[in-house]
N, C-alpha and C positions, 0 to 999 in steps of 0.2 A: 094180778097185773104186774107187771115187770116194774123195781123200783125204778132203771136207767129210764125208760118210756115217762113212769109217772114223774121223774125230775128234770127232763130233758122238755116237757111239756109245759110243766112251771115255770120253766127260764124263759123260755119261747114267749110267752103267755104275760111277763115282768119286763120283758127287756123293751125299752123305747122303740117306737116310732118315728122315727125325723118325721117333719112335718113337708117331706117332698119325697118328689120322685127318686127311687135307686141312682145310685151313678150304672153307669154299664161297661165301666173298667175296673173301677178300684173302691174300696171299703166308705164307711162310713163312722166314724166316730162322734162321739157327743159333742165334741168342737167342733165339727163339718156347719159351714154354713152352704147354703144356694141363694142364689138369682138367675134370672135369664129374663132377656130380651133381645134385642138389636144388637150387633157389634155396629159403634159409632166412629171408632177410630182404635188404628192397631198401629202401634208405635214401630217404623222402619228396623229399627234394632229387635225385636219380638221380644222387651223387656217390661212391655206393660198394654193392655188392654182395656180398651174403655166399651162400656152397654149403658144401653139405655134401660131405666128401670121401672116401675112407678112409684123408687121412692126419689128418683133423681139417678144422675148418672153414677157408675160404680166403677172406679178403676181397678184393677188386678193387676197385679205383678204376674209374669211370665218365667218360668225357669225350667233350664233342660229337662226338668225330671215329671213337666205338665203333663199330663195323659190327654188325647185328645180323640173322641170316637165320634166319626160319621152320623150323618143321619140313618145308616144301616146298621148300628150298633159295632160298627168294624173298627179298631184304630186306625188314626191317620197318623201319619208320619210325623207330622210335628205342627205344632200353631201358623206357620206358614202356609198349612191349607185353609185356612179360614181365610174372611173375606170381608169386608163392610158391609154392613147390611145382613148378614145369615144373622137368623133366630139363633140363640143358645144358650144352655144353661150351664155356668159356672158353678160348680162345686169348690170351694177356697176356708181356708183356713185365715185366723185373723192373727197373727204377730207383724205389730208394726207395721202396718196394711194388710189387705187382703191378697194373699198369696194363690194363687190356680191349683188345684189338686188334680182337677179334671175338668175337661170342656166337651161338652156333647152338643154337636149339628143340630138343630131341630127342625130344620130342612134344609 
């Protein structure tokens, strides 16, 4: 058997699990957190994002560089397509709040 196959196997096999769904734009690191529910309210400036959660409500910070994919797994152009009320699951990182990475439509 090929050493690259049998070490390449091992990593795969070692490497974490998040305990959620892929994002469907961009990576996942050991700091990645999620949630998703409801959008409750989207701050007129698109500099913060409130969801409802089942642990209570969750605010996010919003910045140019938020990745945001449809419910088709498509991106959308920017946080400005979402809506109050669309399902979603925030991917965010935690410095001094929770920061957006990514936001995916869930319908």
């Amino acid at each position: 058997m090929n050493t690259f196959l049998v070490v390449a196997t091992a990593v795969a096999l070692l490497a974490p699990t998040p305990p959620f769904p892929a994002p469907k734009l961009t990576g996942v690191t050991p700091e990645t957190k999620c949630d998703w529910g409801p959008i409750t309210e989207i701050k007129p400036d698109l500099t913060m994002l409130v969801m409802k959660t089942d642990a209570g409500p969750l605010e996010v910070k919003l910045t140019p560089t938020v990745r945001v994919a449809g419910a088709d797994g498509k991106p959308l152009a920017s946080p400005a397509a979402l809506r109050s009320g669309q399902s979603i699951r925030v991917y965010y990182l935690v410095n001094a709040g929770a920061k957006a990475q990514e936001i995916d439509v869930l319908q």
